[in-house]
C-alpha positions as CSV (number, residue, x, y, z in Angstrom):
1,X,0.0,0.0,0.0
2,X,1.3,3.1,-1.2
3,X,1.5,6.2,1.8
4,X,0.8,9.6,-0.1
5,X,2.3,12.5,1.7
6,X,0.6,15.7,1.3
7,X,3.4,18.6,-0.6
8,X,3.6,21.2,1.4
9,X,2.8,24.2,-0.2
10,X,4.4,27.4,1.0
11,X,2.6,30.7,0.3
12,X,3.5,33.9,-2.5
13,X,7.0,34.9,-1.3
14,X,5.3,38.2,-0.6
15,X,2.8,37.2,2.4
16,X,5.2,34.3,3.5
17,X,6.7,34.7,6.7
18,X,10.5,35.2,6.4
19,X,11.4,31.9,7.6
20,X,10.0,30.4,4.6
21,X,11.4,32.6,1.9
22,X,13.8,31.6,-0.4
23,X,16.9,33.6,1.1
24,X,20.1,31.8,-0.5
25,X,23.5,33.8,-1.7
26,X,22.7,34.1,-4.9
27,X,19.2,35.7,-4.7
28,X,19.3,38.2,-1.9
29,X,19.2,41.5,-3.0
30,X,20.9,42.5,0.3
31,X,24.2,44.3,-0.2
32,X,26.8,46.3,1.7
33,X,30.1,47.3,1.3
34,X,31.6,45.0,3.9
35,X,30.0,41.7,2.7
36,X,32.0,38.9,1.3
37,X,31.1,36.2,-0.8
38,X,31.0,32.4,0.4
39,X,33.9,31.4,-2.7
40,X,35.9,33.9,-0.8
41,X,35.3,32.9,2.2
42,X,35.8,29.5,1.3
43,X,39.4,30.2,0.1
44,X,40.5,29.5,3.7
45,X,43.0,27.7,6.1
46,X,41.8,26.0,9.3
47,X,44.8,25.1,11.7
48,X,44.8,24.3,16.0
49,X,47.7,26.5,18.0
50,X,49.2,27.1,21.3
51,X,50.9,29.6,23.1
52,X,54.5,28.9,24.1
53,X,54.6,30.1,27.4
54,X,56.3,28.6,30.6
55,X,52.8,29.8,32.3
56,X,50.8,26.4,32.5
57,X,47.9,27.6,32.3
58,X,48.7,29.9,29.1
59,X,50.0,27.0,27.8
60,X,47.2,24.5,27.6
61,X,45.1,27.0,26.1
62,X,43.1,25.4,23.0
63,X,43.6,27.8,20.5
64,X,42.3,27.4,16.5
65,X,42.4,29.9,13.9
66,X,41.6,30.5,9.9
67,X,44.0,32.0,7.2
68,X,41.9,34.0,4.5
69,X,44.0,33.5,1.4
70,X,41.6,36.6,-0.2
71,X,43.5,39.0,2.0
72,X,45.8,37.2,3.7
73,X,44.2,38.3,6.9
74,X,43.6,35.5,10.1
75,X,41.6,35.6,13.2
76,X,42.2,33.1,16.0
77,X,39.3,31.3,18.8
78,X,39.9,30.0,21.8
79,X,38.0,26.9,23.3
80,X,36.3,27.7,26.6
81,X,35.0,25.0,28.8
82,X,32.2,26.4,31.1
83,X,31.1,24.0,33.6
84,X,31.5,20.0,33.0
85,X,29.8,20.3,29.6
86,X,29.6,23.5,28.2
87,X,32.4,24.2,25.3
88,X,32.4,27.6,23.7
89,X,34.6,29.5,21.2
90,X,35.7,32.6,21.8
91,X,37.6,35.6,20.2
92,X,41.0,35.4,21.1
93,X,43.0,37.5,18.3
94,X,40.8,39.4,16.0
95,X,40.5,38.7,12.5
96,X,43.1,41.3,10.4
97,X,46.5,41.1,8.3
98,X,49.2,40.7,10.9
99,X,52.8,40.5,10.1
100,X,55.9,38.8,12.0
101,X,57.2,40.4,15.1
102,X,60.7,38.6,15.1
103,X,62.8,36.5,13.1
104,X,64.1,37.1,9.8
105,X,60.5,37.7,8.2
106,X,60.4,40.6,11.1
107,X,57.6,43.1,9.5
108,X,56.5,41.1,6.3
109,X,52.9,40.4,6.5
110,X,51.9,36.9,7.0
111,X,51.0,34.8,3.9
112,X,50.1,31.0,2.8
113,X,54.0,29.5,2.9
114,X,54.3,31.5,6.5
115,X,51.3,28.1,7.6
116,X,52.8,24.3,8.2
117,X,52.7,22.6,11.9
118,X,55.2,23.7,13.8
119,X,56.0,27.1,12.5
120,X,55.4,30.2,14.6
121,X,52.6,33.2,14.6
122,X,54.1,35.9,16.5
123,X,51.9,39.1,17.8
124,X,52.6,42.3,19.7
125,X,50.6,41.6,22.8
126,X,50.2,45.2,23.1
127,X,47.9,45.5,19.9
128,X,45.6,43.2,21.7
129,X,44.1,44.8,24.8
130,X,41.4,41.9,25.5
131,X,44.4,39.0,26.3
132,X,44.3,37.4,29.5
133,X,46.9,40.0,31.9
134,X,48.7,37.1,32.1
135,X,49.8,37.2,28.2
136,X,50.2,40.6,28.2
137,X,53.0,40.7,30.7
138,X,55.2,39.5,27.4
139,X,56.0,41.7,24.8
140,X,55.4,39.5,22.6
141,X,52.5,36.6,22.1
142,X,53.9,33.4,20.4
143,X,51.7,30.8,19.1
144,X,52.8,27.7,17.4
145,X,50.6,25.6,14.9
146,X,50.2,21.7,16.4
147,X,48.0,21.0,13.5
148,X,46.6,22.1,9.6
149,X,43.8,21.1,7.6
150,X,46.5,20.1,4.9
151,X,44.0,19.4,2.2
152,X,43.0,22.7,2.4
153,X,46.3,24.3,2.3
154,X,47.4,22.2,-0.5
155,X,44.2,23.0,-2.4
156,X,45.2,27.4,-1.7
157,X,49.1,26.4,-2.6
158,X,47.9,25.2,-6.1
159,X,45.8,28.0,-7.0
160,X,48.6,30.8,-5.8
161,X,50.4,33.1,-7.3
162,X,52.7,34.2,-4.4
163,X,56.7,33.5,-5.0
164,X,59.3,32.5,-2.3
165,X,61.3,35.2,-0.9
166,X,65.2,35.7,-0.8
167,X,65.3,35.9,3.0
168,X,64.4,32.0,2.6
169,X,68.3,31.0,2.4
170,X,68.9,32.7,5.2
171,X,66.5,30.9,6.9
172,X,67.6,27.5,5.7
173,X,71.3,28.8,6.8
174,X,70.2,28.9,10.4
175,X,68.3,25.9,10.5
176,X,71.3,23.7,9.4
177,X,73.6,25.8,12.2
178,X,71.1,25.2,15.1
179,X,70.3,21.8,14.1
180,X,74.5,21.0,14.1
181,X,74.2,22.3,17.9
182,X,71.1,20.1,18.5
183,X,72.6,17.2,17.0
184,X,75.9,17.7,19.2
185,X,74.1,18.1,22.3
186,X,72.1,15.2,22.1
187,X,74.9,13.0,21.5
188,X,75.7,13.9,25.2
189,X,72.5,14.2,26.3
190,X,71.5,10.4,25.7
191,X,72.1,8.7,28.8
192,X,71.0,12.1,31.0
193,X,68.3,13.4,29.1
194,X,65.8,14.3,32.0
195,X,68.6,15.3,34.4
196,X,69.6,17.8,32.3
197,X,66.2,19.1,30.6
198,X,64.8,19.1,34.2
199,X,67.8,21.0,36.1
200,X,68.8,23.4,33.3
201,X,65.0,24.8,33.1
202,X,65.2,25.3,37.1
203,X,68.8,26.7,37.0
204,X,67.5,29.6,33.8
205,X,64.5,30.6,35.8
206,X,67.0,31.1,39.1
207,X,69.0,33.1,36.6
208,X,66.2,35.1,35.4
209,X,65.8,37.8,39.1
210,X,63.9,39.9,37.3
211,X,61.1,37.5,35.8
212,X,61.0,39.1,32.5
213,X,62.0,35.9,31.0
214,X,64.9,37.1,29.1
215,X,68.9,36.3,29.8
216,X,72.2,37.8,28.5
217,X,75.0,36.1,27.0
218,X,77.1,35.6,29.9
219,X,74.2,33.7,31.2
220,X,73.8,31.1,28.9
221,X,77.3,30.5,28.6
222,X,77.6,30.4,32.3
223,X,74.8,27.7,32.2
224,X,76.3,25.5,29.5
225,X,79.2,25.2,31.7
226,X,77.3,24.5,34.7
227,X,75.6,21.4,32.8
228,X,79.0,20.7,31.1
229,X,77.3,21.1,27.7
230,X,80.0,21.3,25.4
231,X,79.1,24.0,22.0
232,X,82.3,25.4,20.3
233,X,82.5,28.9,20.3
234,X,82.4,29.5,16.6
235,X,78.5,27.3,17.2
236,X,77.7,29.4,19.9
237,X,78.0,33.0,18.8
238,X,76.4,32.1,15.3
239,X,73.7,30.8,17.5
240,X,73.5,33.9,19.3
241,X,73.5,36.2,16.4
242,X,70.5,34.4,14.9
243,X,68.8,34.4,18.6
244,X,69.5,38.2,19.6
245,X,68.4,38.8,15.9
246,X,66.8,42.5,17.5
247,X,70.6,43.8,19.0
248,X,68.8,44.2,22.9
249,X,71.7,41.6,24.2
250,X,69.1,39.4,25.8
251,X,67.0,36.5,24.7
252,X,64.3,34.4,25.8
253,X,65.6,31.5,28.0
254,X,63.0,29.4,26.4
255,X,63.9,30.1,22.8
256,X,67.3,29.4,23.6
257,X,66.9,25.9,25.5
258,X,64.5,25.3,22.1
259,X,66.9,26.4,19.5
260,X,70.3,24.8,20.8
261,X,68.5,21.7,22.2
262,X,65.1,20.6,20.1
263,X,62.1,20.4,21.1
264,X,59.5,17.4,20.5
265,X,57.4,16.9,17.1
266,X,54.0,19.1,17.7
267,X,52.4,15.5,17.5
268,X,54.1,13.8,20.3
269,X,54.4,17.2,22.6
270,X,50.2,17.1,22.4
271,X,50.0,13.5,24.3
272,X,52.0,15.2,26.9
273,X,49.7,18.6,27.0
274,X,46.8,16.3,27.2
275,X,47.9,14.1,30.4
276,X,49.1,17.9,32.1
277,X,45.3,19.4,31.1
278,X,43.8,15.8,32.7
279,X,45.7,16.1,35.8
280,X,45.1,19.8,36.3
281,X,41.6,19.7,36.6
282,X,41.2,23.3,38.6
283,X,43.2,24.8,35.4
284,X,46.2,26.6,38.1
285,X,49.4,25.5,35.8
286,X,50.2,23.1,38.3
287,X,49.3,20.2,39.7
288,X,50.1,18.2,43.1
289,X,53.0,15.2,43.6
290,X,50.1,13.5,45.4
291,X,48.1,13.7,42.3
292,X,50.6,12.4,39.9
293,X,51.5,9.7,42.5
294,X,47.6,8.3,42.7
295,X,47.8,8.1,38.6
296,X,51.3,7.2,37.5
297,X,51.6,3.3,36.3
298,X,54.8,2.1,35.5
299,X,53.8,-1.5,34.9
300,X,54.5,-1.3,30.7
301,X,57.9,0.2,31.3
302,X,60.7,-1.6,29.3
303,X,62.5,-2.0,32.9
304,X,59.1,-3.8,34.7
305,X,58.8,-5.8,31.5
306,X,62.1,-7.2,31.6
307,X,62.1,-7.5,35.5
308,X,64.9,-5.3,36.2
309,X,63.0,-3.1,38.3
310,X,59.7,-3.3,39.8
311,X,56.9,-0.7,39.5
312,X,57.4,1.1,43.1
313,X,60.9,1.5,42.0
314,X,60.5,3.1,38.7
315,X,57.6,5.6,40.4
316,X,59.9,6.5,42.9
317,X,62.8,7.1,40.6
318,X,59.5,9.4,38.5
319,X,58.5,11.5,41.4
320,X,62.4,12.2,42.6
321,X,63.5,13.4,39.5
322,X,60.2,15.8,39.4
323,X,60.5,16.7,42.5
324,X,64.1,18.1,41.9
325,X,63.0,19.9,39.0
326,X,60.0,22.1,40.8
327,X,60.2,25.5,42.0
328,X,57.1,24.6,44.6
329,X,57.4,22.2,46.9
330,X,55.0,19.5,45.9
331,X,53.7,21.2,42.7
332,X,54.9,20.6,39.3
333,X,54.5,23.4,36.6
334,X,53.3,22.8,33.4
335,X,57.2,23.5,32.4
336,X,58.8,21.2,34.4
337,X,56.3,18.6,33.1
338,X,56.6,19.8,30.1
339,X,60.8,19.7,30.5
340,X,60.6,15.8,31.9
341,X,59.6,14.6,28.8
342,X,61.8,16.7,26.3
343,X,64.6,14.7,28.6
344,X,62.7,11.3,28.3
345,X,62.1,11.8,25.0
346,X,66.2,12.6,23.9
347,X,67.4,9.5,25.8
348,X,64.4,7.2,23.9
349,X,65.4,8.9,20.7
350,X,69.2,8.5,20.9
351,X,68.6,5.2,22.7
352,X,66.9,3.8,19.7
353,X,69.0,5.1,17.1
354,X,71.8,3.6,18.5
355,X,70.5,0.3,18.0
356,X,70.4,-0.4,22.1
357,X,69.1,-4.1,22.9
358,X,66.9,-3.4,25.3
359,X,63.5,-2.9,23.9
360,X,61.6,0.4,24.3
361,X,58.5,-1.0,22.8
362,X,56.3,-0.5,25.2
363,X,57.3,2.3,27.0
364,X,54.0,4.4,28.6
365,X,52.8,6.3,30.9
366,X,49.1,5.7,31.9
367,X,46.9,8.5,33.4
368,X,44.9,6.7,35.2
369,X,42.3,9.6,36.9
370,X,40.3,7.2,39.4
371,X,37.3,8.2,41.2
372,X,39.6,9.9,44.3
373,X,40.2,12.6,41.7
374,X,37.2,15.1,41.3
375,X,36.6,14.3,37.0
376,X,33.8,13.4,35.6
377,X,35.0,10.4,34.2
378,X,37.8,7.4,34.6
379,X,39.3,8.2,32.0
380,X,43.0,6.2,30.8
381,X,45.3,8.6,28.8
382,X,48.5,6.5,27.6
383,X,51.7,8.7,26.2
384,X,53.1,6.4,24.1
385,X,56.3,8.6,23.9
386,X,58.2,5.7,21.9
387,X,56.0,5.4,19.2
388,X,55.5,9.3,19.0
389,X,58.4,10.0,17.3
């Protein structure tokens, strides 16, 4: 038996009630000088940020944005969680062409080739009076892409007309000079990875009295001493010309520990931002020992597996080498959490690359947030820093 449905018919578009007039693009006759059209519009870049900040909470801030390739113009949201289920975007920098505030490209307006994970978007934090007080205490707002709709920007490379610039060999200079220093360090930072990563970022921030986050040249060769990190000279002033690119005579502790020593793939580095953001629920920048203590399994470590050590052991040998790395007694930052695994990460690199016997395989950490932790949900969050490479 056949079911006839009635049409529904929709009155004159004259007497209709808005909502049921015909109101797409292409036949309003709505216009203003501001509107843009949905193929420009569409001729746009999605990508997910951060802010590099040693300020937790700045830190874990969920940040994604859109490049316009019309204008070359962006505008950046922030996720918001309000209450337990409540998510909402908000404005974070306002959509107009920006340009580079350091670095070689200092001044040239930001364009398609500037967009790729791991590159940097800097801003004048001055420009933007509506950032947290907490931002705006640096001169400067640094966000790094973790992620790009790459179909998209693949899709805007083809159709685009823009050419490489000159300063590009430059820039491919002092990539291969940094990465030289990287490479030398990490040769002896194999077997004392976290040691290192986890004292040196203590021992800058003691350095740095005046809290401004920014360090001399003396200081940093003082500290490579200290740490017995071995960089020729030659290595280390052409690292510092490309650093102190502006002439002040200081730079960034931060961007230094990045630029001599590396820094995680954007992929790996957000398995360890997630753990952090689970274990600080109350969204401080830090989060209690006792807290990491209740959640830390060490039972897939390559050390348990193979019975050299047993589980207390390696948690023990965890939370000591934390614990010398905090500024507050029984807190870790997001830093020095951040700092552990840089460490972890250099020894499991170098480790496997030289062809070690001892199997790294499966190497995790499991965040295990029980019910004696006030989240909504058990929830297991496993780093598989191994296989994150």
């Amino acid at each position: 038996m056949e079911r006839q449905e009635s049409a529904r018919i929709f009155p004159g578009s004259e007497v209709a009630p808005l909502r049921f007039r015909r109101r797409t693009l292409h036949e309003t006759k709505i216009r203003t000088h501001s509107t843009l059209t949905e193929n420009m519009l569409s001729h746009k870049v999605q990508f997910d940020g951060r802010i590099i900040s040693r300020n937790g909470r700045d830190a874990c801030r969920e940040l994604v944005g859109f490049f316009f390739a019309h204008d070359q113009s962006l505008t950046i949201y922030e996720y918001r969680q309000f209450g337990k289920n409540r998510t909402n975007v908000l404005p974070f920098i306002q959509k107009n062409i920006y340009s580079h505030q350091c670095g070689r490209r200092k001044g040239k307006q930001y364009q398609l080739g500037d967009f790729y994970i791991g590159a940097n978007l800097t801003f004048l934090s001055s420009d933007h009076p509506r950032l947290p007080e907490s931002i705006k205490e640096n001169t400067l707002l640094i966000l790094r892409i973790t992620n790009i709709d790459q179909i998209a920007l693949d899709s805007l490379k083809t159709d685009s007309v823009e050419h490489e610039d000159d300063i590009t060999s430059q820039e491919a200079n002092d990539r291969l000079v940094l990465k030289a220093i990287q490479d030398a360090l990490k040769e002896q930072l194999h077997k004392r990875g976290v040691r290192i990563l986890t004292g040196l970022g203590r021992y800058l921030q003691q350095l740095d009295r005046e809290g401004t986050g920014l360090l001399n040249k003396a200081d940093f060769k003082q500290t490579l001493q200290v740490f017995h990190l071995e960089v020729s000279e030659n290595d280390f002033e052409s690292a510092w010309q490309i650093l102190n690119g502006n002439g002040s005579g200081k730079v960034d502790y931060g961007e230094f520990k990045r630029a001599i020593i590396g820094e995680m793939n954007e992929y790996r580095k957000s398995f360890v931002r997630k753990a952090f953001m689970k274990l600080d629920f109350n969204k401080t920048g830090y989060v209690p020992i006792i807290d990491i203590r209740k959640c830390y399994c060490a039972k897939k470590h390559p050390q348990v597996i193979s019975g050299h050590s047993t589980e207390e052991e390696i948690k023990l040998s965890f939370l000591e080498t934390l614990k010398d790395a905090c500024s507050k007694s029984e807190e870790v930052s997001y830093g020095e959490f951040e700092d552990y695994y840089e460490g972890l990460s250099i020894e499991m690199v170098e480790s496997r690359r030289r062809n070690q016997k001892e199997s790294w395989r499966g190497m995790c950490l499991v965040m295990c947030m029980s019910e004696c932790l006030p989240v909504s949900k058990c929830v297991k969050l496993y780093l598989l820093i191994h296989y994150l490479s």
